[in-house]
Structures are given as structure tokens and as C-alpha cells.
Backbone as CSV, one residue per row, in Angstrom:
resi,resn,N_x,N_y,N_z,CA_x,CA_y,CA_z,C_x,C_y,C_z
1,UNK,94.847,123.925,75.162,93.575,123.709,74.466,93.114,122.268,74.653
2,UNK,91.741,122.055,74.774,91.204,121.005,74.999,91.342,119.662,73.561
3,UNK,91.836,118.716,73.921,92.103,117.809,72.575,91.448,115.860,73.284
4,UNK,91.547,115.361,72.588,91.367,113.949,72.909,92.461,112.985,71.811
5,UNK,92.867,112.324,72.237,93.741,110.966,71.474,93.131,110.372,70.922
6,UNK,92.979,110.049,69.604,92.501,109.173,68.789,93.887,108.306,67.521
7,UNK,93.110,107.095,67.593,93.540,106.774,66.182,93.593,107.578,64.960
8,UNK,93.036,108.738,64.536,92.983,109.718,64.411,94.317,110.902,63.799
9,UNK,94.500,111.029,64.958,95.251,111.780,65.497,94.709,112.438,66.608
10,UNK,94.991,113.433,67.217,94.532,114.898,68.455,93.057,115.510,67.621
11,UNK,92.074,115.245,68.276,90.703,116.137,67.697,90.790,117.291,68.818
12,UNK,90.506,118.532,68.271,89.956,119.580,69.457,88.645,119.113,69.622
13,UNK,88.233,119.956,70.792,86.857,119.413,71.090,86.275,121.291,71.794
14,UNK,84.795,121.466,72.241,84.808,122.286,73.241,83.672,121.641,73.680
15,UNK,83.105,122.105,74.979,82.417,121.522,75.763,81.778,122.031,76.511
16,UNK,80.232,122.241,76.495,79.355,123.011,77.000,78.428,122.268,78.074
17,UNK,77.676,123.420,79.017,76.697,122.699,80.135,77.239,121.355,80.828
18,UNK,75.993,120.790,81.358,76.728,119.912,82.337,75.338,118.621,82.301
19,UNK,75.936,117.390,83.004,75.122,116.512,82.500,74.119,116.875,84.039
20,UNK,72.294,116.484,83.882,71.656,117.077,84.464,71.206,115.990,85.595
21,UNK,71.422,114.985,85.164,71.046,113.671,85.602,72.384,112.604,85.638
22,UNK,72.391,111.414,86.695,73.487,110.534,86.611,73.146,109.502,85.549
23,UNK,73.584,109.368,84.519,73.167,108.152,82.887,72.510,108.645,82.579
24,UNK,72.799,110.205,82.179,72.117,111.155,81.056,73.241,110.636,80.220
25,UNK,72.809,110.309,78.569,73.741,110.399,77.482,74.262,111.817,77.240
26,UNK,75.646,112.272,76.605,75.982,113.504,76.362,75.234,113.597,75.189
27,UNK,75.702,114.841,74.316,74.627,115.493,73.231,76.043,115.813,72.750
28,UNK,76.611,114.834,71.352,77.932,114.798,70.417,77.654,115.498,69.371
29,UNK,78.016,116.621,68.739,78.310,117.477,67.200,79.646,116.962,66.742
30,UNK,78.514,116.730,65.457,79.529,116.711,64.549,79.301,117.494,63.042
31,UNK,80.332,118.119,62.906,80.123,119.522,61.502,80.314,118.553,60.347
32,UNK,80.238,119.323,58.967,80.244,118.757,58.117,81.996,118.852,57.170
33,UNK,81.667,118.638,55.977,82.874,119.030,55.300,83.592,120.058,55.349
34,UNK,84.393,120.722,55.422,84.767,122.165,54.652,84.369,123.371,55.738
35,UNK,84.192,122.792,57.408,83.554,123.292,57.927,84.327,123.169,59.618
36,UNK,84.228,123.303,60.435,84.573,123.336,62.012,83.315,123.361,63.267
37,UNK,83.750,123.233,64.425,82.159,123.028,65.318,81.593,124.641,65.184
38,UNK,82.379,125.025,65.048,81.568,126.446,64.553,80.664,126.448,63.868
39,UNK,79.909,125.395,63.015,79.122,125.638,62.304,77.937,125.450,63.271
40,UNK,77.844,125.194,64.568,77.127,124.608,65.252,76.812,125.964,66.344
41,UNK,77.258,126.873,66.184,77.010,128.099,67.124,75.466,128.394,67.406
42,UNK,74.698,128.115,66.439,73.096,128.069,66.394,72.351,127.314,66.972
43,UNK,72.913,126.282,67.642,72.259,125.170,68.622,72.678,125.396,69.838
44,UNK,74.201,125.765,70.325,75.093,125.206,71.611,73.930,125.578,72.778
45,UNK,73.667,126.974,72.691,73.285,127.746,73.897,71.623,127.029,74.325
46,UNK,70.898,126.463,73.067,69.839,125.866,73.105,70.029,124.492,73.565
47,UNK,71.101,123.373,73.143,71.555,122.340,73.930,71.857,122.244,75.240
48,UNK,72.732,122.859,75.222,73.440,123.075,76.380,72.501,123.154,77.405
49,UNK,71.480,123.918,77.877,70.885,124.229,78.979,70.129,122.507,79.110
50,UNK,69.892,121.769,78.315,69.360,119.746,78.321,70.626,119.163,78.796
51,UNK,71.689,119.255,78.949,72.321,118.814,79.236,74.243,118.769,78.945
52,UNK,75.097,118.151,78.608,76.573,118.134,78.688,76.363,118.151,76.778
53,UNK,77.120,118.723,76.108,76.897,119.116,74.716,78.621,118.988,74.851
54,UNK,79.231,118.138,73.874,80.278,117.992,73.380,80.782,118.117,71.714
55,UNK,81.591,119.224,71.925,81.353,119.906,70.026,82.626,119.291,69.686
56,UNK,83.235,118.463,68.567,84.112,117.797,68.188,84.677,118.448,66.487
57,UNK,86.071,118.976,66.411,86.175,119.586,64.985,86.938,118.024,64.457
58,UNK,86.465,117.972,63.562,86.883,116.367,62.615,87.950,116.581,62.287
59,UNK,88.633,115.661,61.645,90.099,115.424,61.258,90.817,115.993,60.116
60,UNK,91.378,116.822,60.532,92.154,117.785,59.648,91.181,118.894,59.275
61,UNK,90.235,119.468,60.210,89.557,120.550,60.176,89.630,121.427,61.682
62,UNK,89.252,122.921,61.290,89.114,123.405,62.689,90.513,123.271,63.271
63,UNK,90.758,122.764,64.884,92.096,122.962,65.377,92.709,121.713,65.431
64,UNK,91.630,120.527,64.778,92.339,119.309,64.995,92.960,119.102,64.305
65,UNK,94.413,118.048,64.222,95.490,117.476,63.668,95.082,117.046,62.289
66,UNK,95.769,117.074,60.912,95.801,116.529,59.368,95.767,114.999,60.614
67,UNK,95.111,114.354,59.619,94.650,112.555,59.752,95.637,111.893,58.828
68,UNK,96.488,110.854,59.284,96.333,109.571,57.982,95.303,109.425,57.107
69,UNK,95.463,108.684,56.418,94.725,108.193,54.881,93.769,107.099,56.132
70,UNK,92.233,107.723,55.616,91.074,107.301,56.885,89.626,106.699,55.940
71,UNK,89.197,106.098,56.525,87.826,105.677,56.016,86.724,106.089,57.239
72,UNK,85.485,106.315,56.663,84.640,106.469,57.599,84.479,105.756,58.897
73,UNK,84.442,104.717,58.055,84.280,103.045,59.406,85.705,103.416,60.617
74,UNK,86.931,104.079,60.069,87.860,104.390,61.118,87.424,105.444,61.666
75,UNK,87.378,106.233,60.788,86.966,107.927,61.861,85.537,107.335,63.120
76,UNK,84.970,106.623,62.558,83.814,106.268,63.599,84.400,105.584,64.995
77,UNK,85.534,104.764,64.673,86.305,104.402,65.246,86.803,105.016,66.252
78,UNK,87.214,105.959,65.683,88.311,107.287,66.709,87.061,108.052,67.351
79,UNK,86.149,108.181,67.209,85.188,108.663,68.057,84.607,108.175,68.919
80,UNK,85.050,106.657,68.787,85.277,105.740,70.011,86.262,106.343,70.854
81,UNK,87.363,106.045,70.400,88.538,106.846,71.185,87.999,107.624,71.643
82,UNK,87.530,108.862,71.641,86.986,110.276,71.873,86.612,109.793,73.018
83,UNK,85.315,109.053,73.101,84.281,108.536,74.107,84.801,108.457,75.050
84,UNK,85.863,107.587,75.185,86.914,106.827,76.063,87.538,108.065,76.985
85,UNK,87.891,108.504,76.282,88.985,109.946,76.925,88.018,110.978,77.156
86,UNK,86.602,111.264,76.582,85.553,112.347,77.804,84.970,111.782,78.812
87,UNK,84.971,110.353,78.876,84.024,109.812,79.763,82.848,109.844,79.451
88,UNK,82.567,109.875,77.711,80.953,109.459,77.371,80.532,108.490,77.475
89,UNK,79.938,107.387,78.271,79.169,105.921,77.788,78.316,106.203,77.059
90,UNK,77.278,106.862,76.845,76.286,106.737,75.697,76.224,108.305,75.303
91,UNK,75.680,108.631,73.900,75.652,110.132,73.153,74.127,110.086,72.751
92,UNK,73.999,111.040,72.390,72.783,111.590,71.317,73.680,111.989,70.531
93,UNK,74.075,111.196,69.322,74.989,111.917,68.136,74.426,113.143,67.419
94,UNK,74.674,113.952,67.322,74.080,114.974,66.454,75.272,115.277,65.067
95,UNK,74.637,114.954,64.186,75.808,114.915,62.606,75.139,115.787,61.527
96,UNK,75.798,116.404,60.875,75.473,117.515,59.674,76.464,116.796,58.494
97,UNK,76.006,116.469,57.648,76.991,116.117,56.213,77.457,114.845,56.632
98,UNK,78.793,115.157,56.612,79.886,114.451,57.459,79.537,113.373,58.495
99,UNK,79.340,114.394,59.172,78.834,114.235,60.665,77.780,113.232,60.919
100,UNK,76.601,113.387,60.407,75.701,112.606,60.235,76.394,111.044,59.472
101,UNK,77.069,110.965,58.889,77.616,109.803,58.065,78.270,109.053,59.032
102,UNK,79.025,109.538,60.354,79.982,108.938,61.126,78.873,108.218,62.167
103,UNK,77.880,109.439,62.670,76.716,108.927,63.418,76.687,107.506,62.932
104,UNK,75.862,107.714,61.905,75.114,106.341,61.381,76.256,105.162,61.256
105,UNK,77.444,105.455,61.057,78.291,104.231,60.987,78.547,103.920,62.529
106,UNK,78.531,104.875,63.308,79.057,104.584,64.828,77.667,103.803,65.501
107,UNK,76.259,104.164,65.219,75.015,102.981,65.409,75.485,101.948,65.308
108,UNK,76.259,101.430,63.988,75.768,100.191,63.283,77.002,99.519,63.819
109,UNK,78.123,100.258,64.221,79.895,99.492,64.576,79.582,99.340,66.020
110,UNK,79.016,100.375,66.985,78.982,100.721,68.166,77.782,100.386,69.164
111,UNK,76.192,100.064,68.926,75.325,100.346,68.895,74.718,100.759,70.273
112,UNK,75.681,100.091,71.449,75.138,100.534,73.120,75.980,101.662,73.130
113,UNK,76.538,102.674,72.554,76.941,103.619,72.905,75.925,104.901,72.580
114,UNK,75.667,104.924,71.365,74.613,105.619,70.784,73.187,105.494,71.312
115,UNK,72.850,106.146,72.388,71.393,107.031,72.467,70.316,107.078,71.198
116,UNK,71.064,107.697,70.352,70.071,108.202,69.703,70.456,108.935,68.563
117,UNK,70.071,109.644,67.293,70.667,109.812,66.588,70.061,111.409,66.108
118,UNK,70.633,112.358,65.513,70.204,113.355,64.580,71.326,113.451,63.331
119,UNK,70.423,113.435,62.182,71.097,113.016,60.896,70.796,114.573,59.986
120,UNK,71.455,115.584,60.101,70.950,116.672,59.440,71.819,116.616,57.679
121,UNK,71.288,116.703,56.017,71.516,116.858,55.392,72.183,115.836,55.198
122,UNK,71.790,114.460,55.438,73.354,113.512,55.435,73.046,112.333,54.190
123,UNK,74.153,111.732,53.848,73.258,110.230,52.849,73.760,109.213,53.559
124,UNK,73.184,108.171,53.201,73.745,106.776,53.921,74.198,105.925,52.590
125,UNK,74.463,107.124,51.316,74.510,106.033,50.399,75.908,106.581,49.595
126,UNK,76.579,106.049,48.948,77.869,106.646,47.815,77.398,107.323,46.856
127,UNK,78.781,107.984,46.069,78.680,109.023,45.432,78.404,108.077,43.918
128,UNK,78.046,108.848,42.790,77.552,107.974,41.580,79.417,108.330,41.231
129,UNK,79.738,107.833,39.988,80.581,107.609,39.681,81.554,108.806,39.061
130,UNK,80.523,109.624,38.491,80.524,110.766,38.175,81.055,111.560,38.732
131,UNK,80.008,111.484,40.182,80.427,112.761,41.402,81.876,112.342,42.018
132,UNK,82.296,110.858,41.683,83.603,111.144,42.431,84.872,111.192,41.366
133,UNK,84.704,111.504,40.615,85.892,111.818,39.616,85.637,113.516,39.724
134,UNK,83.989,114.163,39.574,84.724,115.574,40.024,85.107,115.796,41.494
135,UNK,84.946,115.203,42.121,85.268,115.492,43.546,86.784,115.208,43.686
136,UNK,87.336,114.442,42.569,88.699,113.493,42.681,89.267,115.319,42.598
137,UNK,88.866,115.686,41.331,89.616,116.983,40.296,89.528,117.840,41.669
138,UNK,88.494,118.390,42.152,88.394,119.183,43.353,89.384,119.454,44.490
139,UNK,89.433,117.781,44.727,90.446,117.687,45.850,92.129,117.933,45.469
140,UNK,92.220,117.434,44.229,93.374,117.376,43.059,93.949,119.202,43.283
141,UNK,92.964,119.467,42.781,93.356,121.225,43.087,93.671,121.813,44.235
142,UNK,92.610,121.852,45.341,92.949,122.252,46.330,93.791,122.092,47.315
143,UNK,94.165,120.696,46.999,95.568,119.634,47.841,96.960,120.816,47.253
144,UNK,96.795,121.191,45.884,97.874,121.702,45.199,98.325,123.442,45.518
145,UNK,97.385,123.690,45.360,97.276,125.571,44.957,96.028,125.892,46.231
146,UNK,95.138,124.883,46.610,93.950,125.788,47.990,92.909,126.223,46.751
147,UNK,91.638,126.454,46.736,90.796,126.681,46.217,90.268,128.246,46.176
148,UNK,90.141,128.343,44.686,90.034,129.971,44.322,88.648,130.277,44.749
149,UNK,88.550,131.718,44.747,87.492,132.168,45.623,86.264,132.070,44.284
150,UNK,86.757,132.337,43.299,85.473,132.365,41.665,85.005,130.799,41.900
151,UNK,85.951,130.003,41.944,85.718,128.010,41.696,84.410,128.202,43.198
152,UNK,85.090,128.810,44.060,84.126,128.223,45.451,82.713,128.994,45.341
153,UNK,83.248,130.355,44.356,81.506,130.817,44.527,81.140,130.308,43.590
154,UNK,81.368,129.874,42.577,80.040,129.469,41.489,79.998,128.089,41.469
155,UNK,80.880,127.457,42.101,80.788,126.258,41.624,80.201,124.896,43.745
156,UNK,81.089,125.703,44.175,81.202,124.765,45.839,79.776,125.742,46.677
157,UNK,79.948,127.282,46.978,79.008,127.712,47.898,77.401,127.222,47.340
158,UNK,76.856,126.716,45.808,75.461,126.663,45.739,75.597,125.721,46.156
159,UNK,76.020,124.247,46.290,76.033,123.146,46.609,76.208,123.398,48.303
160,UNK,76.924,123.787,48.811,76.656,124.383,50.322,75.059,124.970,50.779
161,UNK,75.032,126.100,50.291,73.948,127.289,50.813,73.071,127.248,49.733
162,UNK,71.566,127.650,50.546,70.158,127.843,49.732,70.242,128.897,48.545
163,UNK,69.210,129.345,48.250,69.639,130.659,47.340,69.199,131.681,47.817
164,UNK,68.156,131.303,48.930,68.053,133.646,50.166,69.512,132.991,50.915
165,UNK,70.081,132.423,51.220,71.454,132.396,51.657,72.354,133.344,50.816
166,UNK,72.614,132.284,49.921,73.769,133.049,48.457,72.856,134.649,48.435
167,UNK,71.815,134.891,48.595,71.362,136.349,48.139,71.395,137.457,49.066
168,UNK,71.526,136.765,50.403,71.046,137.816,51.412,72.421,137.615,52.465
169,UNK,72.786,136.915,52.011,73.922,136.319,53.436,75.022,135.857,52.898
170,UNK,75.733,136.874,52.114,76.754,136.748,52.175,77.981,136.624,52.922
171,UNK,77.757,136.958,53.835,78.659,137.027,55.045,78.699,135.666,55.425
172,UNK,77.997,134.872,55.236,77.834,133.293,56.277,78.835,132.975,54.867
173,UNK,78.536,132.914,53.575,79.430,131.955,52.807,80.950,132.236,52.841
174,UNK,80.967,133.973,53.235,82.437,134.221,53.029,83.301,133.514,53.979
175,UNK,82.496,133.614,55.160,82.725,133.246,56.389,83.779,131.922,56.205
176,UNK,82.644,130.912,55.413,82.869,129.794,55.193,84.262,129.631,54.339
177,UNK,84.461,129.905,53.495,85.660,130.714,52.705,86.427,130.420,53.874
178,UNK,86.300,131.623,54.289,87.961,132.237,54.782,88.358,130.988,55.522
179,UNK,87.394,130.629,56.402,87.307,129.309,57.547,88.085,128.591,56.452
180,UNK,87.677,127.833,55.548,88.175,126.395,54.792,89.551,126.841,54.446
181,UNK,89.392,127.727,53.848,91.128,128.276,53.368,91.974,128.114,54.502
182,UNK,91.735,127.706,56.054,92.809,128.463,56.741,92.627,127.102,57.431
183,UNK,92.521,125.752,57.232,92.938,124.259,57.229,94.108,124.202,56.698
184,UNK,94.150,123.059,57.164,95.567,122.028,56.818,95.020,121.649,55.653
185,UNK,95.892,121.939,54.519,94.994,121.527,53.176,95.454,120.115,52.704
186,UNK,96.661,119.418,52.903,96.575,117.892,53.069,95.629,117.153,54.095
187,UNK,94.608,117.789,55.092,94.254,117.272,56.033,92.742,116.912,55.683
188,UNK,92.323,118.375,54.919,91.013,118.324,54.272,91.220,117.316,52.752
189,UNK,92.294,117.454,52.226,92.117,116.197,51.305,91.635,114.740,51.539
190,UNK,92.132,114.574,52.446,92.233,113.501,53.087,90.882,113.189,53.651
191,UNK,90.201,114.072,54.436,89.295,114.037,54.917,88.201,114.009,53.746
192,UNK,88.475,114.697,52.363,87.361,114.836,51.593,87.541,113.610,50.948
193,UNK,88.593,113.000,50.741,88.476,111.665,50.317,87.920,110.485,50.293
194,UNK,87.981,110.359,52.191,87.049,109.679,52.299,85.736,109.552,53.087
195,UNK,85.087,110.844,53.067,83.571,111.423,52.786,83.076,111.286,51.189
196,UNK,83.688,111.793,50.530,83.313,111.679,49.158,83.640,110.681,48.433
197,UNK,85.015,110.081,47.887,85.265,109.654,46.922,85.500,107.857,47.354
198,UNK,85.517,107.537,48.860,85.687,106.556,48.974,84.135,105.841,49.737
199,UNK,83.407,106.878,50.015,82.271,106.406,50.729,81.985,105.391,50.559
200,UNK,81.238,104.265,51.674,80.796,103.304,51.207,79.417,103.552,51.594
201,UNK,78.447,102.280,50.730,76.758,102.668,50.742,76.291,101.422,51.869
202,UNK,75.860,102.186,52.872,74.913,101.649,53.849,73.560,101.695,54.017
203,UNK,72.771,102.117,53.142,71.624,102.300,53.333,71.370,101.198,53.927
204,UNK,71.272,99.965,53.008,70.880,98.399,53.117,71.037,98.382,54.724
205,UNK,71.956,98.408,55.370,72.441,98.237,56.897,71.911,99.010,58.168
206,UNK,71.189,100.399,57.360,71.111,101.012,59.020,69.788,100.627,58.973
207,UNK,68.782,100.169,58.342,67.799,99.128,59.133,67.946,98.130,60.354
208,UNK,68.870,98.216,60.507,69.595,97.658,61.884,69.612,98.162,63.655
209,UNK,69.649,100.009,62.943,69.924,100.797,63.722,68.621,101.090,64.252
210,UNK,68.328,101.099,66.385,67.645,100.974,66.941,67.263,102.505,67.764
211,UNK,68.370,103.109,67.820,67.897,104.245,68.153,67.350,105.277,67.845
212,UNK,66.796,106.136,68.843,65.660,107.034,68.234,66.365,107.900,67.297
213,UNK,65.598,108.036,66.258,66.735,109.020,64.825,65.562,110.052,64.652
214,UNK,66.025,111.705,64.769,65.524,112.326,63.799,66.271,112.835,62.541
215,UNK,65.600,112.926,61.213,66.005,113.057,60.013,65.954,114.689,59.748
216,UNK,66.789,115.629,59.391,66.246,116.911,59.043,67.063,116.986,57.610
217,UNK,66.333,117.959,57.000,67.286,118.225,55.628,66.662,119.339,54.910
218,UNK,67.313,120.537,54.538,67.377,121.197,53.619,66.563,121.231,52.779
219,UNK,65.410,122.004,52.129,64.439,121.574,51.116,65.270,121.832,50.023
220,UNK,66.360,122.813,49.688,67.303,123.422,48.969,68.611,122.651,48.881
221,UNK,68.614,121.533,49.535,70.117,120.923,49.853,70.709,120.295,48.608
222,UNK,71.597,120.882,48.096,72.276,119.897,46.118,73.443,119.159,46.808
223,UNK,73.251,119.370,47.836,74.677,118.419,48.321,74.302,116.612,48.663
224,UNK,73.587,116.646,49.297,72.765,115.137,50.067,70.997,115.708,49.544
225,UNK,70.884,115.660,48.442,69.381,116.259,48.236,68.591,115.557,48.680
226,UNK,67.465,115.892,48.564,66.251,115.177,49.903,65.707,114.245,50.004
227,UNK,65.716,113.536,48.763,65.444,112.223,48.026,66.868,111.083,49.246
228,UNK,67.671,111.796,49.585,68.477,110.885,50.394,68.550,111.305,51.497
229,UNK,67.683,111.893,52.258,67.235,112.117,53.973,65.725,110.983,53.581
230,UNK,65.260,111.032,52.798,63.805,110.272,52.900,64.192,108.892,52.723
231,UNK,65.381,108.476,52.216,65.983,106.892,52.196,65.910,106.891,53.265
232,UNK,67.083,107.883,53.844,67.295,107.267,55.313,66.117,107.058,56.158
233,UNK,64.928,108.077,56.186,64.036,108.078,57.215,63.205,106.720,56.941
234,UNK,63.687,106.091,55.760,62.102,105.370,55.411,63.230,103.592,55.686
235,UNK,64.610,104.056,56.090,64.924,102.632,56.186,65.358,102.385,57.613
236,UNK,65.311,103.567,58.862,65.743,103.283,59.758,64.507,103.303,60.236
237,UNK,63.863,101.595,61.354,62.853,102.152,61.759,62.639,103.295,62.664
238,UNK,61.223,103.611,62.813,60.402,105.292,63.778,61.306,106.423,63.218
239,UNK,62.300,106.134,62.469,62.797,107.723,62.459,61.774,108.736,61.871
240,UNK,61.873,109.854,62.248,61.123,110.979,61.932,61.641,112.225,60.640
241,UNK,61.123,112.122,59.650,61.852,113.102,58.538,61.121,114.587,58.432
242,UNK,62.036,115.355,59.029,61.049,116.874,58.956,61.996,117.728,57.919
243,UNK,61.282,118.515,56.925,62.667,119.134,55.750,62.081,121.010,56.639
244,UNK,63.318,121.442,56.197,63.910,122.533,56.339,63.644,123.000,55.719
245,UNK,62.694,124.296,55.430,62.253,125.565,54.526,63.334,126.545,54.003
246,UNK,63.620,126.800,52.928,64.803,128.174,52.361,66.235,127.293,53.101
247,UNK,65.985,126.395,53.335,68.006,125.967,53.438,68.347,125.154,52.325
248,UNK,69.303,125.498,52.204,70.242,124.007,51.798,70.933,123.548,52.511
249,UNK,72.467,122.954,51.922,73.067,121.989,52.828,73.168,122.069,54.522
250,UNK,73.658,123.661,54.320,74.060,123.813,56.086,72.800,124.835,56.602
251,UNK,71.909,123.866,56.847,70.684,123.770,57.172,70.817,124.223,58.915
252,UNK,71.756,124.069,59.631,71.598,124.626,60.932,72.156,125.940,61.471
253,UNK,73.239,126.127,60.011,73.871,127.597,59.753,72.848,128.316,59.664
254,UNK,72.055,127.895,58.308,71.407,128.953,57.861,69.831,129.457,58.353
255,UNK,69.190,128.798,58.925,68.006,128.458,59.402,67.948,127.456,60.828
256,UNK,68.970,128.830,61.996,69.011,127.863,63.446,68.019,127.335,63.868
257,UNK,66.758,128.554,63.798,65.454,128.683,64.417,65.024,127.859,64.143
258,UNK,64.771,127.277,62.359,63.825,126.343,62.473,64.606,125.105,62.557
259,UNK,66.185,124.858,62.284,66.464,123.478,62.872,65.867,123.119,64.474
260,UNK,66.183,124.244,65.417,66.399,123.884,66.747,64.591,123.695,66.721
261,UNK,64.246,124.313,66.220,62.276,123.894,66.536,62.259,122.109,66.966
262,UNK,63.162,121.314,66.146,62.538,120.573,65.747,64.021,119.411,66.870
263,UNK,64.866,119.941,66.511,66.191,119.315,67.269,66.334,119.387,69.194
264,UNK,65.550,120.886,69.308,65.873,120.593,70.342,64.925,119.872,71.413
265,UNK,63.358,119.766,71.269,62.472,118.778,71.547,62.888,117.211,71.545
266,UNK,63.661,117.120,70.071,64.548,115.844,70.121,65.181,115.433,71.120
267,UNK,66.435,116.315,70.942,67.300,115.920,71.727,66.054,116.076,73.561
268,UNK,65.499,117.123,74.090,65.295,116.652,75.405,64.679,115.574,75.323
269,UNK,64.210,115.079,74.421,63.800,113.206,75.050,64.119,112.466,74.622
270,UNK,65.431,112.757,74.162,66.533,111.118,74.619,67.471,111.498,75.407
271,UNK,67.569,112.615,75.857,68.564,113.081,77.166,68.170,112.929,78.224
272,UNK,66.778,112.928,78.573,65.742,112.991,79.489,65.090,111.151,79.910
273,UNK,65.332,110.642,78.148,64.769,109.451,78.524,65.683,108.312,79.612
């Protein structure tokens, strides 16, 4: 199976199309929490044909290795590593949750590597104080015993999925379920740790960040609600903020069509540029 060396540990990766041009940037996914590049099945076949699309499962999710005790600013790090070992010089990051959070730190640590940016459902800012003592209890549990299926539907899938999601599509949340349950559950602690409870707030900083960014988000999203895609759009300059009709968080799960409306025009002109 396909993997890369990181500080890290071993990330799986998979890897679609081919680059179309010589110093075409690749086109990097990255999934969110609680989640694998699978969540990304709704874009590949639409990427892919623009160019080399590299799908990356994060640390201690999907097939990649439980992580050491990590901070964002490192995981951004190890996706350096990554770079190194595919032979990416420059990306179009594409990030969901998570994903989007590493983007924006890998701009601001990295900045000639990064192309360009897509920030779907993401914040650039920390959790209130509140949210990380329940997130502490969350992780507390699931590190212990794995998370019950009643806790994840009433309490984790609305904060995930819209509500014609939760009503009509059940199958995508179970999905999600079974998927998270069947991690390394010290790996996702770890990982939820420090996404959630250790985040640090960059808003102030990615005013810095030069590349072309589009912003998408969930009109439904309780996870990164929309009030924090419009920070971001309004502090990175030209970025573009378009919201997502009937989604919430996993806005490219649930509503491919209208993410890719808007993502994949993106991405061909900074792949192209």
C-alpha cells in the first residue's frame, strides 16, 4: 500500500490523474475529523481529469499510523515531509475541517509551496473554553470504551450533517459511524486533541497568506459555523466566500454537486495558472 514518511508517522495516501503540464502544482486533500480521504469520493473523478490529485488520510485516521502527541503547526510540518517523498514542489491544498486548518497553517509556515488554497467548513480561530472541556469529556470517552452509537446520533452526527442529511441520508451518517469506529482510537484522540482542544487562533496571521483562497462552507455547518468561513474570507486578501445550500459540516459529502460547481473552476485556475 501506498504510504509516505513523516514526522508523523506512515500517512496512506492514494493518487489520482496525472500532472498535465511541466510546474503544474498537484491538487492535495485533506479530510476532516472523524473521517478518511474517502470523504472526498465526490470530487476525485472531477479533479483528477485538471490534473495529479493527491488524497492524504491524516494521522491516526483511515490507513495511516496512530501519531505521537502532535500540534497542528507539526502535522503541517509532516505534510512537508509528504511533499518531499511525492515529489510535490507546489499544491493547490484542498482542506475540509481539519484539513482546511493544516492548509492555512502550511501558507503561513511554508508559503512557496502552496499554490493556492481551498478552505471548506474550516476556522482559523480556537475553540471557546467551553467547547474544549466538552471536547476534553468526548475524547475522555472514546479514548476509553469508543463512542456509542445514541452519544454519536444525537449528540456528534448534527454537528457533522445538515438536517435533509440526518433526514434523508442516513446511510452517509452511518457510514460515517462505522468508518470512525474502525480507527485506532488512541490515534483519533490524539488527533482530536489537537484539532480541538489545543488549537491555536490564527486568524490575526493568515492576512499574510498570498495565495489564491477559495472559502466554501455549509449554510447548516454547527461545527465551524459560517460566521467563521466569513472571518476567514474577509482576512485573507481576494479570497472568495461562496456558502453551501442544505449542508452542514461535510459540505462535500453531502452536496458534491454544488461543492464541485464552485471548487472545480477553482482549482482549474490555479492548476492551469
Amino acid at each position: 500500500m501506498p504510504y509516505v514518511r513523516t514526522r508523523l508517522g506512515r500517512l496512506f495516501y492514494d493518487e489520482y490523474g496525472r500532472t498535465q503540464h511541466a510546474g503544474d502544482p498537484a491538487m492535495v486533500l485533506l479530510h476532516g475529523l472523524l473521517f478518511d480521504g474517502g470523504s472526498w469520493r465526490g470530487q476525485i473523478e472531477a479533479l483528477s481529469a485538471l490534473g495529479r490529485v493527491i488524497v492524504i488520510d491524516g494521522p491516526g485516521h483511515g490507513k495511516s499510523e496512530p501519531p505521537p502527541k502532535f500540534t497542528l503547526e507539526e502535522h503541517s510540518d509532516a505534510l512537508l515531509d509528504a511533499f518531499g517523498d511525492l515529489d510535490i514542489p507546489r499544491a493547490l491544498v484542498i482542506g475540509l475541517s481539519w484539513g482546511g486548518m493544516i492548509g492555512m497553517r502550511l501558507a503561513l509556515q511554508h508559503p512557496a509551496k502552496v499554490a493556492g488554497l481551498a478552505l471548506l467548513d474550516t476556522s482559523a480561530e480556537k475553540q471557546t473554553i467551553g467547547e474544549r472541556i466538552r471536547y476534553r469529556a468526548f475524547v475522555a470517552l472514546h479514548r476509553r470504551v469508543g463512542m456509542p452509537y445514541s452519544l454519536y446520533l444525537n449528540k456528534v452526527a448534527p454537528e457533522l450533517f445538515g438536517a435533509r442529511t440526518l433526514r434523508e441520508r442516513m446511510d452517509l451518517v452511518d457510514a460515517a459511524y462505522r468508518r470512525t469506529m474502525g480507527f485506532d482510537r488512541e490515534g483519533v484522540a490524539r488527533a482530536s486533541l489537537a484539532v480541538v482542544v489545543h488549537r491555536t487562533d490564527i486568524l490575526t496571521k493568515i492576512e499574510r497568506i498570498r495565495a489564491p483562497t477559495l472559502v466554501l462552507c455549509g449554510r447548516e455547518d454547527r461545527a465551524t459555523t459560517p460566521d467563521k468561513a466569513e472571518s476567514i474570507a474577509r482576512a485573507i486578501p481576494s479570497a472568495r466566500l461562496v456558502m453551501i445550500e442544505g449542508a452542514g459540516h461535510m459540505s462535500a459529502l453531502e452536496e458534491p454537486a454544488a461543492v464541485n460547481e464552485h471548487l472545480v473552476p477553482f482549482a482549474r485556475s490555479v492548476v492551469s495558472a
